[in-house]
Backbone as a ProteinNet text record, in pm:
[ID]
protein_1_A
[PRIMARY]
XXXXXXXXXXXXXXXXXXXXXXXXXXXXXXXXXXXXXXXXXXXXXXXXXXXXXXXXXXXXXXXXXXXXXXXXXXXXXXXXXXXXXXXXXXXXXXXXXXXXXXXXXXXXXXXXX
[TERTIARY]
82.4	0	85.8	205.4	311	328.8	363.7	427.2	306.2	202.2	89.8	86.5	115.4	75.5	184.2	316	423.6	424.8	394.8	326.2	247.6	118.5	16.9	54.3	180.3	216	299.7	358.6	496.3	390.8	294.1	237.2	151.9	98.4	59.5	131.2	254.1	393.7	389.4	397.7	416.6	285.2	209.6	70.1	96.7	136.7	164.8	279.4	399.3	479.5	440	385.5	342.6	240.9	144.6	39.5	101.2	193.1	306.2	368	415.4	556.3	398.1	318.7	192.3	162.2	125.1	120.2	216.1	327.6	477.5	467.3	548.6	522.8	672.7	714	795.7	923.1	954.9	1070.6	1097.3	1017.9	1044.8	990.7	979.5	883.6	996.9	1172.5	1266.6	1281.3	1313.8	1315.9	1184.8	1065.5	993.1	938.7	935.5	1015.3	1130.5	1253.8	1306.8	1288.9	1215.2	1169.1	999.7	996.5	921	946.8	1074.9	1214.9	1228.5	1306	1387.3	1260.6	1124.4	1014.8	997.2	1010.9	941.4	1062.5	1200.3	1291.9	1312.3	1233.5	1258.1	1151.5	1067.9	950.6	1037.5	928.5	988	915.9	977	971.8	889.9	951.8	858.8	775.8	695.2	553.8	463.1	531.4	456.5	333.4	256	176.6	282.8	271.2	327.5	296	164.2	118.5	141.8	172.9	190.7	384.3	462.5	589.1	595.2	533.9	506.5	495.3	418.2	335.6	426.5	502.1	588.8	761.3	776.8	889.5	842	727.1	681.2	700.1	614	626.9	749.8	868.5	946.6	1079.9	1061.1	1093.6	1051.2	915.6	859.1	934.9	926.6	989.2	1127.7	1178.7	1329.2	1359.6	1300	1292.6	1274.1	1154.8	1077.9	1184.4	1315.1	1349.9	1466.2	1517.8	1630.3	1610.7	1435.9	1394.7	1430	1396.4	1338.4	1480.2	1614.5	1721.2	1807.8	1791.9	1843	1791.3	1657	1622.1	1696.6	1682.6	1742.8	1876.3	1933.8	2093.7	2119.9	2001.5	2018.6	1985.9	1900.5	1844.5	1975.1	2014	2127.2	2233.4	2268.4	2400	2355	2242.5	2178.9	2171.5	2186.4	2156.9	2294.1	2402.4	2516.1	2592.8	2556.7	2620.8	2638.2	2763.5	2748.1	2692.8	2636.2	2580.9	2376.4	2350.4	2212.9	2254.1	2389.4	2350.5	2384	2412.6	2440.4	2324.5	2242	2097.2	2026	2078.9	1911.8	1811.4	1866.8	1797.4	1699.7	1768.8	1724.7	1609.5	1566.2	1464.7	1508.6	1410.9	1444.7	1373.6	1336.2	1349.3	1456.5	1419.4	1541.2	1557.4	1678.2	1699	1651.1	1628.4	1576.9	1648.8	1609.1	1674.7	1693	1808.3	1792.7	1687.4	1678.6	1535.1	1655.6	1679.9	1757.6	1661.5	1633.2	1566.9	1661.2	1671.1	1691.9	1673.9	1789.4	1749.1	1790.6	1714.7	1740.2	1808.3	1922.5	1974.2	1892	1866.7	1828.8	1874.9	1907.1	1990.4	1940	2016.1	1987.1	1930.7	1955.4	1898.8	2027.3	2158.2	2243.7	2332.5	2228	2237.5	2313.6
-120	0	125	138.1	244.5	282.5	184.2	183.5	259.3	172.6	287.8	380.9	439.1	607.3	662.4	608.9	680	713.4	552	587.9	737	738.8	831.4	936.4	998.4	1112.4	1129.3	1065	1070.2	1172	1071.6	1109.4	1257.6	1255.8	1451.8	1508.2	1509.2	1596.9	1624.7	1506.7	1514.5	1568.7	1564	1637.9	1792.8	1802.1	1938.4	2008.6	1945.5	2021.8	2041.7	1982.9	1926.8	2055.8	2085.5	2194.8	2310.4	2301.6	2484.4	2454.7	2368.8	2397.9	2438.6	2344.1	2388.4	2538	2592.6	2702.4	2836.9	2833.7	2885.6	2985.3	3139.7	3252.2	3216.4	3207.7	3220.2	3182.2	3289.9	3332.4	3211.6	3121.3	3034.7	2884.6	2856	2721	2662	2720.9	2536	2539.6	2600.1	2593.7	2463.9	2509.5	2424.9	2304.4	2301.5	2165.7	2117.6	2153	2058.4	2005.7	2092.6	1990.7	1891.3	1923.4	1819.6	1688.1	1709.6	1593.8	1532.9	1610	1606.6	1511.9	1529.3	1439.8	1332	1286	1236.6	1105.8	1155.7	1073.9	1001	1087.3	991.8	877.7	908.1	807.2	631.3	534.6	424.7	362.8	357.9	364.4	197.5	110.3	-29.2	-53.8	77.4	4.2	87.9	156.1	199.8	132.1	82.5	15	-1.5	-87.1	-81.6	9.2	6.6	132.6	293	295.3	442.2	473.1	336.1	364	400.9	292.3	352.6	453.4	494.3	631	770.7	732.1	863.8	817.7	708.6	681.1	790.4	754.4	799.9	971.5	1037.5	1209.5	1213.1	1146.7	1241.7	1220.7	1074.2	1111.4	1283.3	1286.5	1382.9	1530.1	1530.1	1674.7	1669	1593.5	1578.4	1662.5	1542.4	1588.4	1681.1	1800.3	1955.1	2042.2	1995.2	2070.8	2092.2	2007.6	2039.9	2084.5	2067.3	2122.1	2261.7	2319.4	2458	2553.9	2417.2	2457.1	2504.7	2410.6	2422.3	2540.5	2561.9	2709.6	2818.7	2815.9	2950	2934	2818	2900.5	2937.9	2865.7	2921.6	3080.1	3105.8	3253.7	3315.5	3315.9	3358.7	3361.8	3297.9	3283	3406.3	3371.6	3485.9	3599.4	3637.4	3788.4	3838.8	3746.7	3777.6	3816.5	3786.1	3836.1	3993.6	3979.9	4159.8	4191.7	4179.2	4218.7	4247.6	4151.7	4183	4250.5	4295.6	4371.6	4559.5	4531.2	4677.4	4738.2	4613.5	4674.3	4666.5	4623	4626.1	4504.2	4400.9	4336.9	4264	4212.2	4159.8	4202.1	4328.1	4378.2	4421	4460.4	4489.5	4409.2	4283.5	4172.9	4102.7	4112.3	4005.5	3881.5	3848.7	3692.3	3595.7	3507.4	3395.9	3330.7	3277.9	3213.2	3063.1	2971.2	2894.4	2769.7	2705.1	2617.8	2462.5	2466.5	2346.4	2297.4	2154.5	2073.8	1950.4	1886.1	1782.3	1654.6	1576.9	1476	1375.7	1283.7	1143	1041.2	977.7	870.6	760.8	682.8	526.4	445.2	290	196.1	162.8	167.5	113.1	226.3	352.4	411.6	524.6	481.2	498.1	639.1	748.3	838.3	864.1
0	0	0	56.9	69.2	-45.9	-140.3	-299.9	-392.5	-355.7	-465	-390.9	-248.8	-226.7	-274.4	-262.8	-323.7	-483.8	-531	-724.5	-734.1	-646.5	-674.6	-625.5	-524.5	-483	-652.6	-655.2	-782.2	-903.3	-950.3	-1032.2	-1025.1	-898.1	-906.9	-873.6	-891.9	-860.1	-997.7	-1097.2	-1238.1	-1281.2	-1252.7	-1315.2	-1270	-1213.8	-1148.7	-1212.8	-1240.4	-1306.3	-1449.9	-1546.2	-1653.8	-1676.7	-1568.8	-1569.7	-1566.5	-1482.7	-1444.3	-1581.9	-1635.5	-1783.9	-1900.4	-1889.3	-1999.1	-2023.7	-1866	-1868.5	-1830.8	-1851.7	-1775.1	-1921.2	-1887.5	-1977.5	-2063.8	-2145.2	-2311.4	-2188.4	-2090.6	-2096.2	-1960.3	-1906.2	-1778.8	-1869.7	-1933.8	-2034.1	-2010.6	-2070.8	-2072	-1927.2	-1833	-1723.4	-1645.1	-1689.7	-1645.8	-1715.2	-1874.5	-1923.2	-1845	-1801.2	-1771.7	-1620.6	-1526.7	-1411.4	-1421.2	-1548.2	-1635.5	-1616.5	-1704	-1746.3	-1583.8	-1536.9	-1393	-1338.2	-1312.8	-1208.6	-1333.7	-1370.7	-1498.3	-1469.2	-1468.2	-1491.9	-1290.7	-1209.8	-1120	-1048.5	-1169.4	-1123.7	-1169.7	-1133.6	-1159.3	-1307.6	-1408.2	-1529.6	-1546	-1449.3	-1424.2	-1369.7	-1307.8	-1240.1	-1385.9	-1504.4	-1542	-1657.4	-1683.3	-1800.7	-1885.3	-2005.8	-2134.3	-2232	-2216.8	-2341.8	-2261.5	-2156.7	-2124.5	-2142.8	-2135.6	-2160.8	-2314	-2422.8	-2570.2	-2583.1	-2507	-2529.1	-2507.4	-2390.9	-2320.8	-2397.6	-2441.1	-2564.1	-2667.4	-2749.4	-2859.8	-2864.4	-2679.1	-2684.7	-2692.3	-2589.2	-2633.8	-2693.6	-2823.1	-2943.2	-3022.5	-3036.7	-3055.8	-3041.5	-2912.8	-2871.7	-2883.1	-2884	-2919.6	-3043.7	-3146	-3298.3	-3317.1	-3220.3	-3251.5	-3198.9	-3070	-3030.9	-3105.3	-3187.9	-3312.2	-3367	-3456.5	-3558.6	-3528.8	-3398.9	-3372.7	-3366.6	-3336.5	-3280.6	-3424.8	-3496	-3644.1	-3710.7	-3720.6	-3726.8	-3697.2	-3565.2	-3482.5	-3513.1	-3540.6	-3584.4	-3693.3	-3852.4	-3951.5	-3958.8	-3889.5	-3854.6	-3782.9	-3708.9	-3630.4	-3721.8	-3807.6	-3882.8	-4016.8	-4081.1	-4172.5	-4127.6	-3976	-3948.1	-3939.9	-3936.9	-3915.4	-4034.4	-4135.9	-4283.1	-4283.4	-4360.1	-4362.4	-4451	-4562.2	-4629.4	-4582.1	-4459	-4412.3	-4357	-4212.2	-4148	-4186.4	-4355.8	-4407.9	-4464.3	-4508.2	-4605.4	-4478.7	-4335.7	-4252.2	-4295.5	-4404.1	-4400	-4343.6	-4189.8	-4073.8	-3960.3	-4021.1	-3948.9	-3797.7	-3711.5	-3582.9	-3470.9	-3516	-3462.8	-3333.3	-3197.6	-3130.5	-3205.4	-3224.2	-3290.2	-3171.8	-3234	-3162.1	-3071.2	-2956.5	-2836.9	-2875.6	-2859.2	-2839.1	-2733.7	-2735.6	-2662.3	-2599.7	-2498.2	-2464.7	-2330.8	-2358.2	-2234.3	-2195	-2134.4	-2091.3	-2175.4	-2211.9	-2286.8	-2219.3	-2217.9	-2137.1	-2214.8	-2156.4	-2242.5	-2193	-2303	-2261.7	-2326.7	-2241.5	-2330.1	-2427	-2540.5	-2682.6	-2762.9	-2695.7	-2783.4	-2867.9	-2881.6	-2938.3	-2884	-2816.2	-2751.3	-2621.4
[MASK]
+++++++++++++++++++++++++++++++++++++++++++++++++++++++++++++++++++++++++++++++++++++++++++++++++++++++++++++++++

């Protein structure tokens, strides 16, 4: 009985951070993505279902992939604002360049990472 109150504390810790990173303003989001990560990674990964490990494999393949995507962006953007030729015509607008986005990535065995 200890073990499921500890499971079910674990888990609205994680519902809870999950709700604060959902709703967290631009400038605190990786911050609270990564105590996302951080509760997420200290639950016990074996009491969890099979289809909910699929499932949380599958997100964050997902966000992995979105957070390169987003990362590869921002440096092609960053490297384009840096030309001298944009920053003589003003090309670049008066735009802040974009922030990088870094979370927490979890290694797991076999996953080459």
């Amino acid at each position: 009985a200890g073990y499921d109150q500890e499971a079910a504390a674990a888990g609205h810790a994680l519902a809870a951070a999950a709700d604060q990173a959902e709703h967290a303003p631009p400038e605190s989001r990786e911050q609270a993505e990564n105590r996302v990560s951080a509760q997420l990674a200290r639950t016990d990964s074996h009491s969890r279902p099979q289809g909910l490990v699929v499932e949380l494999a599958d997100a964050e393949t997902r966000v992995m992939m979105a957070r390169r995507f987003y990362n590869d962006a921002v440096r092609d953007t960053r490297n384009l604002g840096e030309r001298r030729l944009v920053r003589w015509l003003h090309l670049g607008g008066t735009a802040e360049l974009p922030q990088f986005f870094e979370i927490i990535e979890r290694v797991t065995p076999g996953s080459g990472g």
